[in-house]
C-alpha positions as CSV (number, residue, x, y, z in Angstrom):
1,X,8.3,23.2,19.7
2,X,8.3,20.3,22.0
3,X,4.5,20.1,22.0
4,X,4.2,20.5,18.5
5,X,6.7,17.5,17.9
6,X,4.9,15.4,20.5
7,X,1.9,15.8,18.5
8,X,3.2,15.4,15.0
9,X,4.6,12.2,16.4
10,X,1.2,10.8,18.0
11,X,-0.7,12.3,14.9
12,X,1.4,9.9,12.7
13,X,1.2,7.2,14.5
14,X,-2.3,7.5,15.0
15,X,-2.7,7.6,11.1
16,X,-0.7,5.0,10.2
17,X,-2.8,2.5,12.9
18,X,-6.1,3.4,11.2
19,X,-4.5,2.8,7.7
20,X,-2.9,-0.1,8.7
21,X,-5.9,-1.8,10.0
22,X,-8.5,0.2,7.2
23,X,-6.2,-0.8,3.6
24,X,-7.5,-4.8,4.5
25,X,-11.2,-4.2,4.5
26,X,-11.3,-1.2,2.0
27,X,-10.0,-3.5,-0.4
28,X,-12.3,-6.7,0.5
29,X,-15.1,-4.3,0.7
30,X,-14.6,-2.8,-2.5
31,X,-13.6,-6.2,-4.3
32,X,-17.1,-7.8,-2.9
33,X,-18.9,-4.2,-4.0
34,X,-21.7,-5.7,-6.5
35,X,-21.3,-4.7,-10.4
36,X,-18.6,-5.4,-12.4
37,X,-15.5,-5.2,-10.9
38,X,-12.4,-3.0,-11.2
39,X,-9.3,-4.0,-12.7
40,X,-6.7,-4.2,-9.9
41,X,-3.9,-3.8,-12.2
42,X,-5.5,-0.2,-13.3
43,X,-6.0,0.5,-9.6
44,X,-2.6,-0.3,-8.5
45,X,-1.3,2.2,-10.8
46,X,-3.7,4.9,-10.0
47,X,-2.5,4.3,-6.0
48,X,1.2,4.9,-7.7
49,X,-0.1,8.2,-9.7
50,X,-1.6,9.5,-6.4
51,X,1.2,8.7,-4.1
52,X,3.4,10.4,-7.0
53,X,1.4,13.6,-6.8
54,X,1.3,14.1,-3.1
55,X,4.8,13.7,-2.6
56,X,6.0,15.8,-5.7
57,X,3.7,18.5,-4.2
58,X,5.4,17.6,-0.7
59,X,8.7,18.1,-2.4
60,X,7.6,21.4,-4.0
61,X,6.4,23.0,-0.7
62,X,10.2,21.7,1.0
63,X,11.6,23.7,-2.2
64,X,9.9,27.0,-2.3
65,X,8.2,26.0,-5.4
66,X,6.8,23.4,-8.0
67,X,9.8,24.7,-10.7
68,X,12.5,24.8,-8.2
69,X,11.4,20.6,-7.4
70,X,11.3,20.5,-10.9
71,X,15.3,21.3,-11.5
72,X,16.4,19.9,-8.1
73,X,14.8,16.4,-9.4
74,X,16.6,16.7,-13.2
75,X,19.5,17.9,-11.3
76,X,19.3,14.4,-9.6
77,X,18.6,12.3,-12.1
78,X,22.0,13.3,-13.9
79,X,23.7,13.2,-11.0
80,X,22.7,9.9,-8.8
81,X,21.4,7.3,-11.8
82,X,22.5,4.9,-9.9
83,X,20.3,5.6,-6.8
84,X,17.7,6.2,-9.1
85,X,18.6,2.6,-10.7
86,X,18.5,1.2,-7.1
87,X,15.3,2.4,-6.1
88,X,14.1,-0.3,-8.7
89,X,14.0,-2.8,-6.2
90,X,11.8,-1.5,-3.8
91,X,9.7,-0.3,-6.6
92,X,9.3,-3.7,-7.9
93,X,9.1,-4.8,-4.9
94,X,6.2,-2.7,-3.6
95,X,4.3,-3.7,-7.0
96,X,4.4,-7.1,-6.3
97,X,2.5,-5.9,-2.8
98,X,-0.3,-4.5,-4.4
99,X,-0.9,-7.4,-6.9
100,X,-0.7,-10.4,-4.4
101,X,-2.9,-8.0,-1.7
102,X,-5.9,-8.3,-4.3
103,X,-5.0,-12.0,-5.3
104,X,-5.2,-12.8,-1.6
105,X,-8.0,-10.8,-0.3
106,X,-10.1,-12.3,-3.5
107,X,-9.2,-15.7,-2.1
108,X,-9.6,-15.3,1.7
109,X,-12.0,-13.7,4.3
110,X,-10.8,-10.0,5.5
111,X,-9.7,-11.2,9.1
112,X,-7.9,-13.8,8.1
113,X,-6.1,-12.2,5.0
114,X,-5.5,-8.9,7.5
115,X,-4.0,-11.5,10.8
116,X,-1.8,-13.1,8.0
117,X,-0.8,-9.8,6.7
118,X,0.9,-9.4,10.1
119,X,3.5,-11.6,9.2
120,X,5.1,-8.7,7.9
121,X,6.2,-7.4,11.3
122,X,8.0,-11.0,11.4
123,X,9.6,-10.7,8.4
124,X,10.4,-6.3,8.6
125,X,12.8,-7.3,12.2
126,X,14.6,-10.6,10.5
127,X,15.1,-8.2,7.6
128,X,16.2,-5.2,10.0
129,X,18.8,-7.8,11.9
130,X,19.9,-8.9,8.6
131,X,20.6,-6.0,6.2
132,X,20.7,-3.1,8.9
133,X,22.6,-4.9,11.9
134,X,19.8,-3.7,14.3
135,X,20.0,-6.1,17.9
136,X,16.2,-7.7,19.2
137,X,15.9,-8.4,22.8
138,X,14.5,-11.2,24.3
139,X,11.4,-9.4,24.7
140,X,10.4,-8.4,21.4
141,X,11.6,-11.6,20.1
142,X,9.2,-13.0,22.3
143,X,6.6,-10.8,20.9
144,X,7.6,-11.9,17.1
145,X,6.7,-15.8,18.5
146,X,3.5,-14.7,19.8
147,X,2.5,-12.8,16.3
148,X,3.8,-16.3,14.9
149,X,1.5,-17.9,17.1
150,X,-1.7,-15.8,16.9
151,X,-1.5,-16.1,13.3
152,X,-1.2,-20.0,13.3
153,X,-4.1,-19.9,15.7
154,X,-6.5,-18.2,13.3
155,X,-5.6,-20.5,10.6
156,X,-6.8,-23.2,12.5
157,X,-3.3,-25.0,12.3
158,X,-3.0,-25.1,16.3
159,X,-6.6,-27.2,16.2
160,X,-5.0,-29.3,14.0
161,X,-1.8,-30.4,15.6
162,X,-3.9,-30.6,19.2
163,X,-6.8,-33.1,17.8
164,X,-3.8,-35.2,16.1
165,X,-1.3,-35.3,19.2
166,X,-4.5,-34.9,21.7
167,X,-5.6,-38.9,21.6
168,X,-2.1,-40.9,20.4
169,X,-4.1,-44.1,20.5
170,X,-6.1,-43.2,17.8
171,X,-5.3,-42.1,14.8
172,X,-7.1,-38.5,13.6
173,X,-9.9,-39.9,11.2
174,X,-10.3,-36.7,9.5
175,X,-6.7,-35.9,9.6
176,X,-6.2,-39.4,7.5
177,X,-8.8,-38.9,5.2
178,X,-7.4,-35.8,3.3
179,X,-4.4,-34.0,1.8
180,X,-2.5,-31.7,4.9
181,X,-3.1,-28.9,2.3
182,X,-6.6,-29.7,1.9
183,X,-7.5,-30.5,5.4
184,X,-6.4,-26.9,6.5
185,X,-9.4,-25.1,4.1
186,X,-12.5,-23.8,6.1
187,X,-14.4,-26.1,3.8
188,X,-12.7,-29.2,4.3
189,X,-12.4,-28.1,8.3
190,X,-16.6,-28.4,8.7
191,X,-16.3,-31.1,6.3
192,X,-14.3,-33.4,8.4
193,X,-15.0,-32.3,11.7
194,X,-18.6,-33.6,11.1
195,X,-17.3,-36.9,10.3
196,X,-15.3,-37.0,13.1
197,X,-18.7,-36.0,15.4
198,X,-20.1,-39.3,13.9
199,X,-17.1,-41.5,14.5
200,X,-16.5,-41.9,10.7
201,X,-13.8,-41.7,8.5
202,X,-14.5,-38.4,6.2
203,X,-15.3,-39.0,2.6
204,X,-13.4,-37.7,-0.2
205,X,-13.7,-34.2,-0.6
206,X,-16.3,-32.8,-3.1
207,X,-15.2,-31.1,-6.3
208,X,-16.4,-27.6,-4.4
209,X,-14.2,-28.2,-1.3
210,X,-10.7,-29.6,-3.0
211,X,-11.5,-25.7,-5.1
212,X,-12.2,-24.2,-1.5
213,X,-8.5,-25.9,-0.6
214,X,-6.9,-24.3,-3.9
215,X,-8.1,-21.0,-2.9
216,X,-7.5,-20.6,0.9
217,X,-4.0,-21.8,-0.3
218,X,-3.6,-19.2,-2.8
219,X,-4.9,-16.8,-0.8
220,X,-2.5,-17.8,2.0
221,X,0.3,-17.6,-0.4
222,X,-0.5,-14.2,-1.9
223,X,-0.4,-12.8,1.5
224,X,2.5,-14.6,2.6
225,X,4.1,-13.3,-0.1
226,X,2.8,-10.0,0.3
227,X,3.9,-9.6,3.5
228,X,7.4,-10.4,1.8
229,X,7.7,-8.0,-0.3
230,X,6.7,-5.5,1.8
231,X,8.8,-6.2,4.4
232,X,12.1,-6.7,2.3
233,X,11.5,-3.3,0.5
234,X,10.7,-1.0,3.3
235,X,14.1,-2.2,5.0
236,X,15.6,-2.0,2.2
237,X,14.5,1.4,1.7
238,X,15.2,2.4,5.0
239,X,18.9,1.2,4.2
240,X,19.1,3.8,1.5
241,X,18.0,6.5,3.5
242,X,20.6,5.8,6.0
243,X,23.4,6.0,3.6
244,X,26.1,8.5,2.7
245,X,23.7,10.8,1.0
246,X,20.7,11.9,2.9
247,X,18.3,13.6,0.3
248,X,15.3,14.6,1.0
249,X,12.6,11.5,2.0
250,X,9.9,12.9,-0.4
251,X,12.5,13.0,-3.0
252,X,13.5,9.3,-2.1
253,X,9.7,8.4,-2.1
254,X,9.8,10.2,-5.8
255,X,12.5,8.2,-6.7
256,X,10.8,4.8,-5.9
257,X,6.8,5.7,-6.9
258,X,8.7,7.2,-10.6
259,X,9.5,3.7,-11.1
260,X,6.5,1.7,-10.1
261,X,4.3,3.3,-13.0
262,X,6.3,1.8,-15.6
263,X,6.3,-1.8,-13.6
């Protein structure tokens, strides 16, 4: 039995790391596929239908049948509304993922919409200390800062801050010549550092890379706010699984993929 355990819990884990890293770039690969593209508001709903499906039949085999699930769910419907009402949230919630995951990865290359995905461990432990009471150690807040620090790195903000501070004689040329929000772009990065190479002040962004800015700031948004979401529900919905009442966790994951279909 131990075994068995030991291997459920490395099999999971194991699965979880390759969808983690694999739900990024399926989604940019399938959003740069060529041919028209998919509505992502149709495909957000058919992830809810399927999720919805595997855990009802999940709940049916915990049951002893599909019309046993069937009566236990009614049974709980008329008896917990209010769960079921609370479950809202982190439906919602969960929604709101999905959407800004497309808008961002529609904006932003896959590694850097996947690094600032991360975020979300940042935001899942300030969430935990917050609504659960859990306690960090120095360690693992030290982790969080290097996450925070990574992610700043491959956003090219660190390069920033180092060529303005790096010579306080003279003033950044490029860093001058442009908006902050501009100057952080990919675009506006070449654009800039190759006046800086010539010792001139940059010109005023093309039409092309102030849109460039626009998007990579959208796109950071969206997966800021992604990462958000995400992180507020699933603490959340951790929250309600710790409660008074401990139903079953395919039932709970019922509860909150019912109400994301109607969202």
């Amino acid at each position: 039995a131990m075994m068995n355990a030991h291997v459920l819990k490395w099999g999971a884990l194991s699965i979880f790391v390759l969808q983690n890293a694999g739900v990024i770039l399926l989604m940019k690969l399938s959003r740069n596929s060529p041919g028209v593209p998919y509505s992502t508001r149709v495909a957000v709903l058919a992830q809810e239908v399927v999720k919805l499906l595997i855990c009802s039949a999940l709940y049916a085999h915990e049951m002893g049948g599909l019309m046993p699930a069937i009566l236990a769910v009614r049974a709980d419907v008329r008896d917990n509304a209010i769960e079921w009402l609370q479950l809202g949230i982190p439906a919602g919630l969960y929604t709101l993922q999905n959407n800004a995951l497309f808008i961002g990865l529609s904006n932003l290359d896959a590694a850097v919409a996947h690094v600032t995905y991360q975020t979300k461990i940042l935001f899942t432990a300030i969430f935990s200390v917050t609504l659960l009471g859990k306690r960090l150690g120095a360690t693992q807040w030290s982790g969080l800062a290097c996450l925070v620090l990574g992610v700043i790195c491959v956003q090219g903000l660190l390069d920033k801050l180092l060529q303005a501070y790096s010579d306080p004689g003279r003033p950044s040329a490029d860093a001058m010549a442009v908006p902050l929000h501009a100057a952080w772009s990919p675009a506006s990065r070449s654009h800039a550092a190759h006046a800086a190479g010539r010792g001139l002040e940059a010109a005023p962004l093309s039409p092309e890379a102030a849109a460039a800015s626009r998007t990579w700031l959208l796109g950071i948004g969206a997966m800021l706010s992604a990462a958000l979401c995400t992180s507020f529900a699933s603490v959340y919905f951790e929250r309600m699984l710790k409660g008074d009442r401990k139903p079953s966790l395919w039932l709970r994951n019922i509860q909150a993929r019912r109400q994301t279909q109607p969202l």
